[in-house]
C-alpha angles and dihedrals in degrees: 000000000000118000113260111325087243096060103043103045078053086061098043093046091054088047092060081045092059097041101059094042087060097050090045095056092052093038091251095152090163088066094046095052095050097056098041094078092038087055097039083057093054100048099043090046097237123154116208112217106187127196110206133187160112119298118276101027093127092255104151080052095048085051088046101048085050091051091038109226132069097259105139116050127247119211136188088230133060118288110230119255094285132143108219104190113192103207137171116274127162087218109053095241145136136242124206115191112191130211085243099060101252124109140197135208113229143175113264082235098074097043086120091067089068110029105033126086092229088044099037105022104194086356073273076171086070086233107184093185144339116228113193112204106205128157091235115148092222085068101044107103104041103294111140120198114211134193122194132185126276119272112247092022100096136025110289084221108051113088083311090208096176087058100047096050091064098088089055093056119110091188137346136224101208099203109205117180132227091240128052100026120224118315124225076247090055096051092042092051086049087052087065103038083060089054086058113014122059099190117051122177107204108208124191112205141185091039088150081076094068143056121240103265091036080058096048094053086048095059098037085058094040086049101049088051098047091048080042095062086031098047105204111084099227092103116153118205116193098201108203135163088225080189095069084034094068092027098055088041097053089035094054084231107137097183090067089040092055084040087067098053096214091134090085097046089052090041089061092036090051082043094050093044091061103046115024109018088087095060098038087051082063112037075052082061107037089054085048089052094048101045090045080050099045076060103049095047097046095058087039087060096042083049090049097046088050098048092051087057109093104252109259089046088063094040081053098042083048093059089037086054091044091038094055085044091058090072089044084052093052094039087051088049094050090051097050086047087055100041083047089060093028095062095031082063124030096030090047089038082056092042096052091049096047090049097046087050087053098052090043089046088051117040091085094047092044085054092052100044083047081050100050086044096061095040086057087061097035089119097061132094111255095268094052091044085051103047091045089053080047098062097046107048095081088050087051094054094041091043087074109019089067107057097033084058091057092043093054101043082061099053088048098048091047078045093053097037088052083047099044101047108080087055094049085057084055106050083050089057088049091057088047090052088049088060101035079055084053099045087045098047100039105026097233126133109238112168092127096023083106107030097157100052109073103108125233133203140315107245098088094063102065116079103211103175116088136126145257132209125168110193109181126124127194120243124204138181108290084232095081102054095085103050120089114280088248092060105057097021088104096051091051100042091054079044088056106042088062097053087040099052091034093056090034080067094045094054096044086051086054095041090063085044088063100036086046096048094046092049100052084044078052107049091043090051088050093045085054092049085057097041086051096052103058090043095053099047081046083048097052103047088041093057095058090045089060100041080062094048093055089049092056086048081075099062137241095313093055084047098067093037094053086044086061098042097047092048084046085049092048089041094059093050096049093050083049091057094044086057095042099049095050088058105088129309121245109277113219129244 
């Protein structure tokens, strides 16, 4: 285990000193901002316990239900990409931080103006993250409960706030759910906790929704995944109804509460929080400290290898490097030109036939389900018969038009991962020419120079939840209001079929303007993300080309000043990676 939690947290602390001191000098704000949060934890003594996972998992209940009380909403659509952070605080507040720097103190009570979609469309507030102030003892000494947005239910790309919160977690609860099992999203998004997080709670919820042995089959699938993208076979799932939990906590009842069997999950969290959460919060700080150092020495050595190059042969190497890129350029811009064609097409051509099987496969059942609603009213008078159809033809139309959405976001975005996946290899093999460029030009070894632009997959992009309300009523000559509901049951009934199967259509119409719209929003998000990739990795190697070419501007003497500095600088890296990786190895899960 690590040595005694003072001194190394000293160690590590110097370590993020020296650190920063050694980005700033050399204008890395990207180093400096990841470690800031990772230091301000340490030193304040705060321990991030993050809850991931996919949308709709039931995480801001399963928060609540910890904390016991509903404090954070819970919608049926997505939240928007907002970090809601739960901290100690002796007054029950909120605190809104804004992207702009400014920040406002709230009731608790109006939290769903900021980090709801019906609140907050877009975050259109420009909300940055959300910090709830409660007396709760949990909190107490430093724990702070977080609660991130659902995989899959924003762009991976914008802000991706879920994403970019991984490297401040201390440890991570990974909520699953009993139906439906883990999603390809949900294992890929695991894939990258692991690469951040050493203690991971996984947590199965909604277990109130399944039988026994349903719930025995659920966790033996979830678990073998899990174990699968793990690979070692000591997983340990806490299966809980997050649901009963809250509702048997505010409602004193201690039966529901004990139904939910969310007491042993707690028992090995509060275990967990006195005797290990000192050495996981860090070994959270130390791999942030060494990932933020592999960087940085990485870009010092690629510095110190330029400005050792006489000067036109760097200025030549430069254009040689920029030159070279030109055809990766050319080759990446083909290939978004052709995934462009390739998903308008192929993906739309699959939408329109799916939709026109559905509304084949469903014209008879639609006409049978009109028929059985207005044989339930057959007794009443016409304007009860007519207010009652009234009443369940949206529900006819939504009845079908819901699941099958949800069906067939899933089919498109497993479409659009098969498509896209030979140019994300691509674009892959074009990061690993721009490197292999660099390598060749300037002689420098950068396998790891660029460790967070490889591109994974497409899933993350689509954003598959979404609603659907049909809002439509039949009218009828008043004359008929008045008859019994036999007589004119079959007028209405004809009446309503047409309404029915004419906005069934319109929907459905609406329905592929949607899918189509966000999948174009979709693929061009995802072209940027691969544009953005390539250029980045160019940009970065180019930078430090350039810091080397305007040290040598300044003649021999600022040469070999910039040379020792630059191997001062290395050698204090390197002596920071040597501490920090004697200090302990990752544990596993």
């Amino acid at each position: 285990m690590l040595d005694t939690y003072a001194s190394t947290r000293g160690e590590i602390l110097s370590a993020f000193d020296t650190l920063n001191r050694l980005a700033s000098g050399r204008g890395a704000d990207r180093v400096n901002s990841s470690t800031a949060l990772a230091r301000e934890r340490l030193e304040k003594n705060r321990f991030n316990l993050v809850v991931f996972g996919e949308f709709k998992r039931g995480k801001s209940t399963f928060v609540n239900a910890l904390l016991g009380r509903d404090l954070l909403p819970r919608a049926v659509v997505p939240l928007t990409s907002i970090v809601t952070l739960v901290r100690y605080g002796s007054v029950e507040k909120a605190i809104v931080l804004f992207k702009d720097g400014h920040c406002t103190e709230s009731p608790v009570s109006e939290l769903p103006a900021f980090i709801t979609e019906r609140g907050n469309p877009n975050n259109t507030k420009g909300v940055a993250r959300v910090e709830v102030l409660l007396p709760d003892p949990l909190l107490k000494d430093g724990v702070q409960l977080v609660d991130t947005p659902g995989v899959g239910s924003v762009y991976e790309h914008n802000t991706d706030t879920t994403t970019e919160f991984l490297p401040n977690a201390d440890a991570a609860i990974f909520l699953v759910a009993a139906d439906p099992p883990m999603s390809k999203n949900e294992r890929e998004f695991l894939h990258q906790i692991r690469q951040y997080v050493s203690k991971v709670f996984f947590v199965q919820n909604k277990i109130d929704h399944l039988s026994p042995d349903e719930l025995t089959q659920s966790l033996a699938f979830n678990r073998h995944v899990i174990e699968e993208e793990l690979g070692h076979d000591s997983v340990t799932i806490f299966p809980v109804s997050a649901r009963l939990a809250l509702d048997g906590k505010t409602g004193g009842d201690a039966t529901v509460t004990a139904s939910s069997r969310i007491a042993v999950f707690e028992q090995a969290l509060g275990d967990f929080l006195m005797r290990e959460r000192g050495t996981v919060a860090l070994q959270s700080a130390a791999n942030g400290a060494i990932k933020a150092a592999s960087d940085l020495r990485l870009a010092i050595e690629l510095q110190r290898r330029a400005v050792q190059t006489p000067a036109e042969m760097l200025e030549e190497r430069l254009q040689l490097f920029q030159d070279r890129l030109k055809d990766v350029r050319h080759q990446k811009e083909e290939d978004l030109f052709l995934l462009r064609k390739l998903l308008n097409q192929r993906v739309v051509e699959l939408l329109d036939a799916d939709l026109e099987l559905l509304q084949e496969s469903q014209r008879k059942p639609l006409r049978e389900r009109l028929e059985h609603v207005a044989e339930e009213g057959a007794d009443r008078n016409g304007a009860s018969l007519l207010a009652h159809i009234n009443a369940r033809l949206p529900g006819l139309v939504e009845d079908i038009l819901m699941p099958w959405r949800a069906e067939e976001a899933d089919r498109l975005a497993a479409a659009l991962d098969e498509r896209l996946q030979p140019f994300t290899e691509k674009v892959n093999g074009l990061i690993d020419q721009v490197h292999a460029i660099s390598e060749d030009v300037f002689d420098v070894r950068l396998e790891h120079f660029a460790p967070d632009q490889r591109l994974a997959g497409f899933s993350g992009f689509f954003v598959r939840n979404w609603q659907i309300q049909v809002h439509f009523e039949l009218a009828v000559m008043p004359a008929l209001y008045a008859m019994p509901g036999r007589w004119v049951r079959r007028h209405l009934v004809k009446a309503a079929w047409m309404k029915l199967w004419e906005q069934f259509g319109m929907h459905c119409g609406q329905m592929r303007y949607d899918f189509v719209r966000r999948l174009q929003a979709s693929i061009e998000e995802y072209a940027k993300m691969l544009d953005a990739k390539v250029e980045d990795t160019a940009d970065s190697i180019a930078a430090a080309v350039r810091s080397a070419m305007a040290e040598q501007a300044r003649g021999k003497t600022a040469i070999e000043e910039a040379v020792l500095r630059l191997d001062n600088e290395l050698a204090q890296v390197n002596a920071l990676l040597d501490t920090l990786l004697n200090l302990d190895e990752k544990k596993p899960v």
